[in-house]
Each structure stands twice: as C-alpha cells, then as structure tokens.
N, C-alpha and C positions, 0 to 999 in steps of 0.2 A: 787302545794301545796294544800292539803284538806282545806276548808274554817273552820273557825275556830269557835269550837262547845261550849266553854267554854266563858259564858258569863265574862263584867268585877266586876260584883258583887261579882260572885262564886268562879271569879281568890282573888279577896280582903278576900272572906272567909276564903279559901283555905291557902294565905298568915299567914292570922289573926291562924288558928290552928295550922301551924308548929312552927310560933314563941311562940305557947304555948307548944312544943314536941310533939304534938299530930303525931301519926307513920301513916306513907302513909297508910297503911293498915285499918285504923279508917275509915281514911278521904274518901278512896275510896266508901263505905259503904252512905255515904252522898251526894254524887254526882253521884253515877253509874244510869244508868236509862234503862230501855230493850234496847232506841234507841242509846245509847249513852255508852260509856265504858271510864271511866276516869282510865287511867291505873295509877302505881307507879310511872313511869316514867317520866310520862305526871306532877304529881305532883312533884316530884324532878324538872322539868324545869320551874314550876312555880317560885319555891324555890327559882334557883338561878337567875331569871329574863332571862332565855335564852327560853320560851315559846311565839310566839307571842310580843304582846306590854308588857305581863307581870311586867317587869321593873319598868314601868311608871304608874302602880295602885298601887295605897297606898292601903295598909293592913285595911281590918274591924277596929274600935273601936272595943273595949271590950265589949261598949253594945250593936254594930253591933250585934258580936258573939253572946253572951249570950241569945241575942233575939232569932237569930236563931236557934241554937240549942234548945231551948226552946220551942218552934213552928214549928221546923222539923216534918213532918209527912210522913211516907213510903207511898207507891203508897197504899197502899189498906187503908191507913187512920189511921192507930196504930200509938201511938206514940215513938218516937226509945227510946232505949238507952239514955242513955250519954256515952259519949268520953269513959270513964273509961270501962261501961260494955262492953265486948266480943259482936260485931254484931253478928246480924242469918246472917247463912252461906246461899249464893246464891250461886244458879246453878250453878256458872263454879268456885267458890272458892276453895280453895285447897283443904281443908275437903272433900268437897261434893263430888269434882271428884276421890278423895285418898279413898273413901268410897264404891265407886262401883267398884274396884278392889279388889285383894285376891292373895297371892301365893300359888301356890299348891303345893304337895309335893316335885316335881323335884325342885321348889325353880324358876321357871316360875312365873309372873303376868299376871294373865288374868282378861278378865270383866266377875264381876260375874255372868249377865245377860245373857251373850251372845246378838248375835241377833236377836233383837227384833222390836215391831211396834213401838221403842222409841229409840231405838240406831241404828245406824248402824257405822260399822268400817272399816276406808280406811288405807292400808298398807303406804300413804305418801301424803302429799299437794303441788300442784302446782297451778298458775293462769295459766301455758298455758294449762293446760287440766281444766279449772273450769267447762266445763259441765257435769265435774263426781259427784260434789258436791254441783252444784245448782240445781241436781234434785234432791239431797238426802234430802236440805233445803228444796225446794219447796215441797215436798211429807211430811215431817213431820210437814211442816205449813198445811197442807192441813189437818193434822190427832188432832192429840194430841199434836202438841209438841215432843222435845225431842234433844239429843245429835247426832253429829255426830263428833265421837274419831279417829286423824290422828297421823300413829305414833301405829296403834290396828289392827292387822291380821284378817280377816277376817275367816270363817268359812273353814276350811284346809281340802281339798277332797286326796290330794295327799300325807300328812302324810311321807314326805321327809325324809330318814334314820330313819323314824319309830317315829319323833318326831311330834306329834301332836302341830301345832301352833295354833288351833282354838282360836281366841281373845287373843292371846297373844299381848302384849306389847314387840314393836321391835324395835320403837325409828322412829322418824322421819329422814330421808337420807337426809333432804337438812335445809336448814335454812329460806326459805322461806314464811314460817308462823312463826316462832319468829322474823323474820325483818317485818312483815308486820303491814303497821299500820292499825287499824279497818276503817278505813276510804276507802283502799285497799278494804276490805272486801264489803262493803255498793255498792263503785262504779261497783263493778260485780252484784251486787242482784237488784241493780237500772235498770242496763244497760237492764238484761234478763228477771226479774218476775217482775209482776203486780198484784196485789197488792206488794208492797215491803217488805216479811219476816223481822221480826225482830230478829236477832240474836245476840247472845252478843260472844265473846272471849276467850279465854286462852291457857297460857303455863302451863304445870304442868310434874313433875319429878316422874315418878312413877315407881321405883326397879334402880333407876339410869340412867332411857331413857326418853327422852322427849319425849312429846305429845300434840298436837295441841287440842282443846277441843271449840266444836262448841254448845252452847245451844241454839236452835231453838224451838220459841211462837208458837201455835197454832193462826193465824191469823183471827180476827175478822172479815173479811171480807175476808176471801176465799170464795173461791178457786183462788189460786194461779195461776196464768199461764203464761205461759215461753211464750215471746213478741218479741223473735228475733231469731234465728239459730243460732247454737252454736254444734260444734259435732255431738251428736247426738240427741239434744235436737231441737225439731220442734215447728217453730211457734203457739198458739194454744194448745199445751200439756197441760194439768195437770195431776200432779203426785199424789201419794198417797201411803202412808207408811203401808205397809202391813208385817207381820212377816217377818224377815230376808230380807227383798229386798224392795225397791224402784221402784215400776213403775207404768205405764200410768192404768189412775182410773178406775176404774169398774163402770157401770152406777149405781147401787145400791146405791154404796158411793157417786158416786156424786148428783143422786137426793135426797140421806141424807141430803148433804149438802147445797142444795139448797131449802130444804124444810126448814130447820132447820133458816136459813138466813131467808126467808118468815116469821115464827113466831118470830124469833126475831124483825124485824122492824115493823109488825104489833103494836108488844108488846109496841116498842119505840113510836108509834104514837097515839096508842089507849090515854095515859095520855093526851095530846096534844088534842084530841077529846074530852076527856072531858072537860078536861077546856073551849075549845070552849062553849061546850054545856052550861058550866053552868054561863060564862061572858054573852051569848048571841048575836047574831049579831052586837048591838049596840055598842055593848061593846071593840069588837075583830076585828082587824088586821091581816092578814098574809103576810110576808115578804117574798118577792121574789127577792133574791140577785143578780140574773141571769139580768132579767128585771127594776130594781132599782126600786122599787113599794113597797108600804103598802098599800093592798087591802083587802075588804070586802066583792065584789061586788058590790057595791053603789058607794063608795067614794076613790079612788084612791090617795095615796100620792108617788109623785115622790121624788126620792135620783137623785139629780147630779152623773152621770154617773161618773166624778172623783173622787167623795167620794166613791162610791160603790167599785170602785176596791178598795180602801184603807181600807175593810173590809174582804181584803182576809187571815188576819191572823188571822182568830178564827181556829184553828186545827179539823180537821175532826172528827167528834164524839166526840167534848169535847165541855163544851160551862159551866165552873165552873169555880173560881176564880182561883185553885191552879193550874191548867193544862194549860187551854185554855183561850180564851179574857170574859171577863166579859161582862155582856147585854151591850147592844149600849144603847147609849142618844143622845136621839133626841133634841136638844135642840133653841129654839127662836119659831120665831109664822111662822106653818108651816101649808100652805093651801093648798086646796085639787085641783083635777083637775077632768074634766068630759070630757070624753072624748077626744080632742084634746087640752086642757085646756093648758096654760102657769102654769109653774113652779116658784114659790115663796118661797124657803123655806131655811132659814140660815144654814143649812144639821145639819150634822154628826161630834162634835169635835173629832179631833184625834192630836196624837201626832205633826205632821207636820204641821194642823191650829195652834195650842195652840202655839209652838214654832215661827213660822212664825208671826201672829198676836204681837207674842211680842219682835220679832226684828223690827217690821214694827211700832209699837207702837200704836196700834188701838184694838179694841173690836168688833167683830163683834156680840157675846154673851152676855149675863151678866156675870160680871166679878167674880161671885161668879161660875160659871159650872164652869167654866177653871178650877179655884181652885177644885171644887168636883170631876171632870174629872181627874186629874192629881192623886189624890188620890184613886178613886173607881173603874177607868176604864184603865188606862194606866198602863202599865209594865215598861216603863222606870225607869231607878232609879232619874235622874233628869231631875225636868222640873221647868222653872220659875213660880213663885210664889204670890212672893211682888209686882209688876207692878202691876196684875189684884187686889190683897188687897187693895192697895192705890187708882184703882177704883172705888174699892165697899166701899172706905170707911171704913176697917176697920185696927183698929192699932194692935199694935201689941200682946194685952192682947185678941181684937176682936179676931185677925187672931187663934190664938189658942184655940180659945172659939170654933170657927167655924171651927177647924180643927179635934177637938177633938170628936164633933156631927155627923160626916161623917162615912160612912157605909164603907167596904171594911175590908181589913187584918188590925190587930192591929200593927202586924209587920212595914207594910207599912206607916199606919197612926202615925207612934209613929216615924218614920223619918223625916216626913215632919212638925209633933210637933215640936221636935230638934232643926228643922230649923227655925223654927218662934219666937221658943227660944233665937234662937244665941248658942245654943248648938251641931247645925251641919251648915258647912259651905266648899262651893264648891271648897274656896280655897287651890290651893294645888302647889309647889311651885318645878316640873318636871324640870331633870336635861337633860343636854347633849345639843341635837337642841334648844328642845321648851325655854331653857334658855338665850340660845342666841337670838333667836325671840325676847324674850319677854324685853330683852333690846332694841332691835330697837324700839318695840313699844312703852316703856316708854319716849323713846326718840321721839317720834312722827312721826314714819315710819308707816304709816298704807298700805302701798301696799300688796294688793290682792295674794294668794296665784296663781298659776301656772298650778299644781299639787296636785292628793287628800294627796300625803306623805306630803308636804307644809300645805296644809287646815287642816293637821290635827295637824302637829307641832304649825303652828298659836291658834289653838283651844286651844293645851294643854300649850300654852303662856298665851294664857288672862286669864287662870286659877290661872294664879301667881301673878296675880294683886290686890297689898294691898290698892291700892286708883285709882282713874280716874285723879288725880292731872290736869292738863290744857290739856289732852287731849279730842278731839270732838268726844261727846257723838254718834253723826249722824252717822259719819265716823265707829268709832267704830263698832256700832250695823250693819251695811253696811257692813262689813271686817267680820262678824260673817254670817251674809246673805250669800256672799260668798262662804265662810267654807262650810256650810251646803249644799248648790248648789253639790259640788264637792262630799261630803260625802253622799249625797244622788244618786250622778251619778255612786259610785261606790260602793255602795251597802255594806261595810264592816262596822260590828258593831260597830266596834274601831272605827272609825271614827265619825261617829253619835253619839259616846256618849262622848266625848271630845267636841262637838260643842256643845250638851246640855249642860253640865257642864260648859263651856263656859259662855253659856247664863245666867245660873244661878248666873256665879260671878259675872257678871256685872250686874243683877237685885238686889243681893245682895246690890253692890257699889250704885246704883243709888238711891232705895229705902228702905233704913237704918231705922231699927224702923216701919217698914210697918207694 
C-alpha cells in the first residue's frame, strides 16, 4: 500500500468543504500540488470514511475552514478564488488537455500540435515496458517541460488503407493507467531517475476515447538521469526532448545546462555573501548540517549529533514558512568549543523534545520557547501548551497575551489563541476500538499497548477523556510515552498525530485555566 500523502489537517478540511456541497472538483484545485495529485476519488473516500484513518478525524470548525480558505495561497503566491469562482485550469485539467485537440474534417481528433519539443505521443501505457516512457519524462524534465499523451498516434509513415493517423486519438487498449494510482506512477520515476521528475496525471475523454495524460516539470535541478537498466534505458543516460523524438543529449544542450545550473546557484549564494559581508565576521555563523557545527573560523558551536539528524526535514530548496521548516532556534546557553573542546549546549527544540519533555514533566528550556516553538517553528497541528504556561507563570489572559505577540502564520497563531481560550479543545470522543479502550482506561486499565495499531487506538482513547477522575496521573503520561515509542518506530503520520493530540488532552485536563 502507498504511504499515505494526505495529511490529518487537509483530511479535516477536505471533510469540512463537502459538508458544505463544495464539488470534488473545487476541492481538488486546493489540494493538488506538482508532487502530489489529490484525485475525485481519493476525495469521495475521504467522504465516506473508507480513505486511510479518515473515519476518525473530525471535520474543520467553520472557522478552521474559513481561515483557510481565507489565507490559501497558490504555489506562486496569488491569492485563489473562493469556492464559488471557476479555478484556473491546470495542465492535465479537462479544458486544458480538451483544448489541444481539434477534429478535422474526416470527424478524426487529433493533437493540434503534433510532435513537438513539448509533447510526444504513445499509441498505449503499460508498467511492463515503462522504459518507453521514463525516457520521454526524463528528456522533457531535461528541456522545458511538457506532456506526454497515451491513448495519441504517433506520426503515421505507413498511412494504412490511405488513412493518415498522425496524432490521432485512438483510445487507450488496456486499463492500466486508469486503474493506476499516481503513487504507481512516482514508484517507477523513483526507482530509475535522479533527480525525481515531477509529474502530475490524468484521464480525459477526447471524441469518446480515452486518454492517459502525463504533464512533466522542467526540473530545477536537472539533468535528469536514468540510475538503473531498464530496456533500453542505460545506467548514466540523460535524455533530452528534441522535436518529434526523445533521445540521448547532445553535448551542447547539456553543457546549456550545466552552465545555466552554475549561474543559478552562484545567483542563490551571492545574497548569502553579502549578507556575510555586511554582518561581518563577528557577527556571522555558518551552519554545517553535515558536521553538526556553527562556525566562523574562530568559534565553533556543536549540535548533538541526534539533534542534527532531526533537522533532516527542511525540503531541498525551500527554507520559507509556507513550503518548508522555518529558521531553527537555538535555544538555552550554548558554549563554544576550540578545538577538541567538550560540548555544552541545550541543542535544538524540535517536535519530539517539546512532546517528550512534557510527558516526562521537566523543562529542559524556558518554558516560554517551547510555547514560541510550537507556534513559529513546528508544523504539527498539535502540541502541548499549558504545562510549559503554568511554568512560566502565566495564566490564562498571560497565555494569550503571549500567544498573540508571536511571529509565524496568523492562521496558525489564531489556533493555538483558540485554544488558550477554551475555544479549541483536543477532545474528541472516536468511535469503534479507541471507544472501547477508552473505557478500560476510565476504568483504570492502563496496560501498555503491544502493537503501533494498539498505540495508536490507545492514543485516540485518551482523546475521549472528559476528566482524569482518580486515575494516576504518572501512569497515564507513561501509557502516552509508550504510544509515542511505537508511533515513532513506525514512522506513520496517523499515528504521531493521535499521540500529540493525546498529549494535549491531558495537558488540557491537568492544567485548566493555564
């Protein structure tokens, strides 16, 4: 089974717009993203709780929604629509691909283009021959971009009883690409190129035939090249999209394109230089994630070689709030080292100290980062709160003073307000297993889950809890420790975000009024 692309926020949105009629077709427009294809149907199984855990997330608030849609902004930063306006048509949307076709007079559909350095067209799709069509991806990421149409004749030499098929539309012979899910898709471009093309999807009906419909990015970091044997595809290739045909580069185009890559990251670096220049040495740090160091030349600061790996999700080339991880914070008193010097430094809060520290019930921070942290810097939707406030001392008119002062997304900040409100709250009261759990545990079974399926029905049990009534507190947060253990050994989102949420309702229960 494909691991599962659709976070539990986007699943709650998603819920939140059909109970408002909102047509798959809106919704996809909101969620699609080059690397990622949220099809119709993938929203229909939201719908009826048969996607994943979908079931067991509760629908956005209203002013979930409303925020969001509010503050949606398309990859290049416009802001959309509403629900109500007609979205712009993407590349593999029905208009766009119904738009490069034409009938001609015999009452034939062809592509109006023909082939080009931007289309090419295969008479049928299959994954046992995929090295016919992960050279035609890899060669159009290599160029400009562009389609590759399955299901479209290619340029016709032999003109069979006189009828010319060039680019005609003939329909696709097998089912193969309409049963396949894009995930199908991804696992073949992983397997054989490097960098990994990003291509998006589709079915479309064009004179009454189907047609498989491939839109391939020009890739930021081509060139492209095919990383394993396959047909006739050679370790080493790189392809390139040339008029009418797909094949092996011409040196020309490739030192194009390696020249073009040179001025670009010169480009990316030069701002970087200057700022250097104009902080000055005393001033300035550079971070080497490799070597866990913040260095000057002078004064070397070490990262904990475990925190360092737990800095491997900032996304390649992004490093902005909307895309990728937002700056790190360094935070406590953190000394330097000279040479063979010992390491003294509180590190790097991340999601797994913040949570861990407050099942463990200790600060190793000030308890006001945790709080800034959980807002400025983390992605989670939940993380505990009131513990570290009842730290620092402040109540609950504080907490929101101080919650409200905090830099990061208004979206995000206006949630975690909510919550210091008492106007959002992590309890949520999951039917089926976690229901049954969650009566043993009111009944004061706290045994340890087994299994991550277990850790996580536990997890989404203690979410149901309206009081702590004469159960121990210890035990509890111990049975949550656990949870997490299991949720983090098996790596699935659902998982980990049921044991935050978790955590939260019994921070809630513990410190009422924080």
């Amino acid at each position: 089974m494909a691991k599962r692309s659709i976070t539990d926020e986007e699943i709650g949105l998603i819920k939140a717009m059909l109970g408002r009629g909102i047509r798959n077709s809106a919704i996809q427009f909101y969620f699609n993203r080059p690397d990622r294809q949220v099809n119709s149907g993938r929203i229909t199984n939201i719908g009826d709780g048969t996607y994943s855990n979908a079931a067991a997330i509760p629908a956005a608030t209203d002013i979930e929604l409303e925020t969001f849609l509010a503050s949606y902004t398309s990859g290049h930063g416009a802001t959309t629509a509403s629900p109500s306006t007609p979205a712009p048509a993407g590349p593999v949307d029905k208009q766009t691909v119904e738009a490069m076709f034409e009938k001609d007079a015999g009452g034939i559909w062809r592509l109006r283009a023909g082939e080009t350095d931007e289309h090419e067209c295969k008479a049928n799709f299959g994954f046992k021959y995929a090295s016919t069509w992960l050279r035609a991806v890899a060669a159009l990421a290599n160029n400009r971009g562009g389609y590759i149409l399955f299901g479209v004749h290619d340029a016709d030499q032999t003109k069979a009883g006189g009828i010319d098929k060039s680019y005609a539309v003939t329909g696709l012979t097998s089912d193969e690409f309409v049963k396949a899910d894009p995930a199908d898709f991804t696992k073949q471009l992983k397997a054989k190129l490097d960098p990994t093309p990003r291509v998006r999807s589709a079915v479309v009906c064009i004179g009454g035939k189907t047609i498989g419909v491939f839109h391939v990015e020009q890739h930021a970091g081509r060139p492209v090249i095919v990383t394993k044997q396959d047909g006739d595809l050679r370790e080493g290739d790189i392809f390139f999209r040339y008029p009418g045909q797909s094949s092996r580069i011409k040196y020309a185009d490739l030192r194009a394109i390696l020249d073009t890559r040179d001025m670009e990251a010169r480009q990316q670096v030069l701002p970087l230089v200057e700022r250097l220049l104009r902080l000055g040495p005393d001033r300035a740090l550079v971070a080497d994630l490799d070597a866990g160091v913040l260095d000057d030349g002078k004064r070397p600061i070490t990262i904990d070689p475990a925190l360092v790996e737990q800095l491997t999700f900032i996304r390649e080339g992004e490093f902005n709030e909307v895309e990728g991880a937002p700056t790190l914070r360094l935070v406590g008193e953190v000394h330097t080292t000279s040479g063979g010097g010992s390491f003294d430094s509180r590190g790097v809060l991340t999601d797994a100290n913040l949570l861990l520290n407050f099942l463990k019930r200790e600060t190793l921070f000030k308890p006001e980062e945790y709080i800034r942290y959980a807002v400025e810097a983390s992605h989670a939707e939940w993380l505990p709160i009131f513990y570290f406030a009842r730290k620092a001392g402040l109540d609950k008119a504080a907490l929101v003073d101080f919650l409200q002062n905090l830099d990061g997304s208004a979206r995000r900040r206006g949630k975690f307000v909510e919550r210091a409100k008492g106007e959002r709250t992590a309890l949520y009261a999951y039917v089926g297993s976690p229901a049954s759990t969650l009566k043993r545990i009111i009944a004061g079974d706290l045994t340890g889950p087994t299994t991550s399926k277990e850790a996580s029905n536990i997890a989404m049990a203690i979410c149901g809890l309206t009081s702590l009534g004469g159960l121990d507190v210890g035990q509890l947060l111990e049975l949550i420790t656990t949870c997490y253990d299991f949720a983090h050994a098996d790596t699935k989102q659902a998982g980990m975000s049921n044991v935050r949420r978790a955590a939260c309702r019994v921070d809630e229960l513990l410190y009422p009024g924080s």
